[in-house]
GUROGU-640277 format. One record per residue: residue number from 1; residue in one letter; x, y, z of N, C-alpha, C in turn. Coordinates in steps of 0.2 Angstrom, whole numbers. Layout:
BEGIN
<fimi NUM 'a' <X Y Z> <X Y Z> <X Y Z>>
...
END
This chain:
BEGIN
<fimi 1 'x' <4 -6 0> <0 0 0> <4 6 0>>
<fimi 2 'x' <5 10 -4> <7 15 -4> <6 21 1>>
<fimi 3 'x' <10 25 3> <8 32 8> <11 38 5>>
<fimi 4 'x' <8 41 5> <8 49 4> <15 53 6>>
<fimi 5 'x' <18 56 3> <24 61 9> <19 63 13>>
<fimi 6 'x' <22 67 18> <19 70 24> <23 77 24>>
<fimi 7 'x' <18 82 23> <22 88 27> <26 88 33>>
<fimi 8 'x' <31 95 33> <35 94 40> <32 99 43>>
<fimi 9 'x' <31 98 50> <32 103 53> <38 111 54>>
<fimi 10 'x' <36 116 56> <37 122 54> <45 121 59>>
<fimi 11 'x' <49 121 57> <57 121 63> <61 113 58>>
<fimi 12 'x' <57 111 59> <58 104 56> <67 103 49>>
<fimi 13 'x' <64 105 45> <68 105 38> <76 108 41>>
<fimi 14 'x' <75 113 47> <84 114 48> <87 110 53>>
<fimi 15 'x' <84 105 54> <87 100 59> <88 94 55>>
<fimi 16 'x' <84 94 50> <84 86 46> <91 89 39>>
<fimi 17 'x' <91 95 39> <99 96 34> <105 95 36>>
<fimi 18 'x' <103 99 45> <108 97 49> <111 90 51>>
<fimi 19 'x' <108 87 52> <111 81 53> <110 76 47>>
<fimi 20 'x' <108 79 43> <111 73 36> <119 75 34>>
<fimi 21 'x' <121 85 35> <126 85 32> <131 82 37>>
<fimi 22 'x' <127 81 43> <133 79 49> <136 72 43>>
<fimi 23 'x' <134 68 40> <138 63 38> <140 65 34>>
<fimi 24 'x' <141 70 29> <148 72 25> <143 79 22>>
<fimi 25 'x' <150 82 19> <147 87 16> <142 84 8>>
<fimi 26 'x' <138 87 5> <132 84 0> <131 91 -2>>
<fimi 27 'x' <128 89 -8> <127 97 -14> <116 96 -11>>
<fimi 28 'x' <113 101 -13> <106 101 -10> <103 95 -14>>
<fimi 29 'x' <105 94 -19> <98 87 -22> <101 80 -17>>
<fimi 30 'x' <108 81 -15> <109 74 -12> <108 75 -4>>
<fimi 31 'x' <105 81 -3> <104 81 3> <96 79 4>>
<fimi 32 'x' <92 79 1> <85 78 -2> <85 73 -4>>
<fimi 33 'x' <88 69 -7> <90 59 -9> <91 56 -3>>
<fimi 34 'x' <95 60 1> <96 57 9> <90 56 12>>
<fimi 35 'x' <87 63 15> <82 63 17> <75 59 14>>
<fimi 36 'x' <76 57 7> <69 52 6> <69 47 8>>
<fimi 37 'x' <75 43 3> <77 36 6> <79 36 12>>
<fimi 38 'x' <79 40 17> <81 36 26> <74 37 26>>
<fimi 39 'x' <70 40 24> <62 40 27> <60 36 22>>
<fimi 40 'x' <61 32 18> <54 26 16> <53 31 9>>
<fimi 41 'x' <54 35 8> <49 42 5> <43 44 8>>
<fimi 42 'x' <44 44 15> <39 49 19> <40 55 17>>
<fimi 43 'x' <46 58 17> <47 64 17> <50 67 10>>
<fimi 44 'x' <50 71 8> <52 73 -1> <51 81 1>>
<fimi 45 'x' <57 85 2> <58 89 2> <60 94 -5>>
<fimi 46 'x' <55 100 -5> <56 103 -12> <62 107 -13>>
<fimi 47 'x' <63 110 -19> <70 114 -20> <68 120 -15>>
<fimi 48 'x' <63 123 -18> <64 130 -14> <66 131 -7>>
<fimi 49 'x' <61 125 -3> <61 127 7> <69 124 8>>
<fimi 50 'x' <70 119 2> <78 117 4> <84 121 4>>
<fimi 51 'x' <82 126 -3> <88 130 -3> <85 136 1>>
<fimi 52 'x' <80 139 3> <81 143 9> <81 141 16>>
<fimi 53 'x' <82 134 17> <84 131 23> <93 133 24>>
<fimi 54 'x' <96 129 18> <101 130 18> <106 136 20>>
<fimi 55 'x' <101 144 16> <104 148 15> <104 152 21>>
<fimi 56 'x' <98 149 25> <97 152 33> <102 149 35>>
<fimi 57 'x' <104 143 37> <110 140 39> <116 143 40>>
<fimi 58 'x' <117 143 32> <125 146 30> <125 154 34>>
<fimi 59 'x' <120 158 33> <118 164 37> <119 165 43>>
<fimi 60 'x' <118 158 46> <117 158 54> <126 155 56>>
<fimi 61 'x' <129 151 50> <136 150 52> <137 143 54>>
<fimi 62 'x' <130 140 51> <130 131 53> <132 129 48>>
<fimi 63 'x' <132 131 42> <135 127 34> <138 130 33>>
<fimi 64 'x' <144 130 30> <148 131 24> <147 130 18>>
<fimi 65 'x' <147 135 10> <147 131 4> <152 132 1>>
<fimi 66 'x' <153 129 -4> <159 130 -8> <157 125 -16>>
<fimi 67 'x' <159 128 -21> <158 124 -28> <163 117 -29>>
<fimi 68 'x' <160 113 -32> <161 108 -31> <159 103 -39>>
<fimi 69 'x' <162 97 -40> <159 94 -44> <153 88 -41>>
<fimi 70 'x' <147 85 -45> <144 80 -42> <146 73 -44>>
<fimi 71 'x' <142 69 -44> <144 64 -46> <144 63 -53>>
<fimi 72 'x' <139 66 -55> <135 68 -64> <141 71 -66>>
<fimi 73 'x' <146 75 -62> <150 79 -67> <149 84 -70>>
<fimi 74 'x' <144 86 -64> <140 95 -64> <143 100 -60>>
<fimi 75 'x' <143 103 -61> <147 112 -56> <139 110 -50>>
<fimi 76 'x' <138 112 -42> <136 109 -38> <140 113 -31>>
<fimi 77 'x' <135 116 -28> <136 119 -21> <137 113 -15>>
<fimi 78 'x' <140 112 -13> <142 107 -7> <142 110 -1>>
<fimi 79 'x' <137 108 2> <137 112 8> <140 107 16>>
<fimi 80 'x' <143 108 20> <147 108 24> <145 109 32>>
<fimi 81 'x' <142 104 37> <142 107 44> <148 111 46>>
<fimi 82 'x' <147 115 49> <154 118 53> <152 117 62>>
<fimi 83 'x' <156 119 65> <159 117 73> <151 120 76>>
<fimi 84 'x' <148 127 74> <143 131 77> <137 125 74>>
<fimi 85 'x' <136 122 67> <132 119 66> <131 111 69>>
<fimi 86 'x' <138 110 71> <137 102 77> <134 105 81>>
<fimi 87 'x' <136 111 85> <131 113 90> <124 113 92>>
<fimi 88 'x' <122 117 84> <115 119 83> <111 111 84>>
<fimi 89 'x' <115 107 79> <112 100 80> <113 97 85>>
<fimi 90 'x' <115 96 90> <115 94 96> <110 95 101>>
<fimi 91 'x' <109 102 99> <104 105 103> <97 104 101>>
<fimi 92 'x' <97 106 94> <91 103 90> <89 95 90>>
<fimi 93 'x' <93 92 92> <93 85 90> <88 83 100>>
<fimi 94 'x' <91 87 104> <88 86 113> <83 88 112>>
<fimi 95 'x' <81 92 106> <73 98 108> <67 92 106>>
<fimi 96 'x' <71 88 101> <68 87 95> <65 78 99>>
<fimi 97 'x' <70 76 102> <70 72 106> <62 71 111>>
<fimi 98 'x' <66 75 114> <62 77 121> <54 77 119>>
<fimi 99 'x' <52 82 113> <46 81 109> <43 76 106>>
<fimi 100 'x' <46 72 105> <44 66 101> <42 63 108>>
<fimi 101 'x' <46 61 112> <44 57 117> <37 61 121>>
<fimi 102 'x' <37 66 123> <31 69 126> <24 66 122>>
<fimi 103 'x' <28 68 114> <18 67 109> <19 60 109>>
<fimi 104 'x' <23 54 110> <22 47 110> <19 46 117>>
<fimi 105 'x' <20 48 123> <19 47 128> <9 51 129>>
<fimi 106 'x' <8 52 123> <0 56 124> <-3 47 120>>
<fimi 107 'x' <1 49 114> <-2 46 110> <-5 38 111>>
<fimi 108 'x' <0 35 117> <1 28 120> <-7 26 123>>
<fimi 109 'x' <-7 22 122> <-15 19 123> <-15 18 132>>
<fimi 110 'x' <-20 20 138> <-17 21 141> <-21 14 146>>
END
C-alpha cells in the first residue's frame, strides 16, 4: 500500500539538513536523496524550502558552501556542517527528542 509524503512541521527542515550533512558534506539534491530514502519516501523535500533552509543555515554560520563537482559531473554547491552547526544539532537533536517522546507518551493507549 502506498503512503503519501507527509508535510513537515514548521522548525523541522533545519534540523533534518543538519544532521544529514553531519555525515559528510552533499550538494542540495543529495541532501534531499538522503532525506527520502532514510524516510521510506515519507518525506520529499522541495527545492525551494531546501535552498532557503540552507541559506538560513549558511547565514546563521551552521554550513559552509563551496563549488564543487557531483557525481554527474556537474558544477554543484556542497554544503558543509561547521563546529557552530554540530552545536545547533545537538541542541536541536535534545529539543527534538524530548518532543517526540512527550507526543508518543500522549499518544500511548493508556
Amino acid at each position: 500500500m502506498a503512503h503519501e509524503p507527509m508535510d513537515l512541521l514548521k522548525g523541522t527542515l533545519d534540523v533534518l539538513v543538519l544532521r544529514t550533512l553531519a555525515w559528510g558534506p552533499m550538494h542540495g539534491y543529495a541532501v534531499t536523496r538522503w532525506i527520502r530514502e532514510r524516510t521510506g519516501d515519507a518525506l520529499q523535500i522541495e527545492d525551494a524550502p531546501l535552498y532557503k533552509a540552507l541559506h538560513r543555515l549558511e547565514q546563521a554560520g551552521c554550513v559552509t558552501a563551496e563549488w564543487g563537482l557531483s557525481e554527474n559531473n556537474r558544477r554543484a554547491r556542497f554544503y558543509r556542517l561547521t563546529p557552530a552547526g554540530r552545536k545547533q544539532l545537538k541542541a536541536e537533536e535534545s529539543a527534538w527528542r524530548r518532543y517526540a517522546t512527550a507526543v508518543f507518551a500522549v499518544l500511548e493507549p493508556a
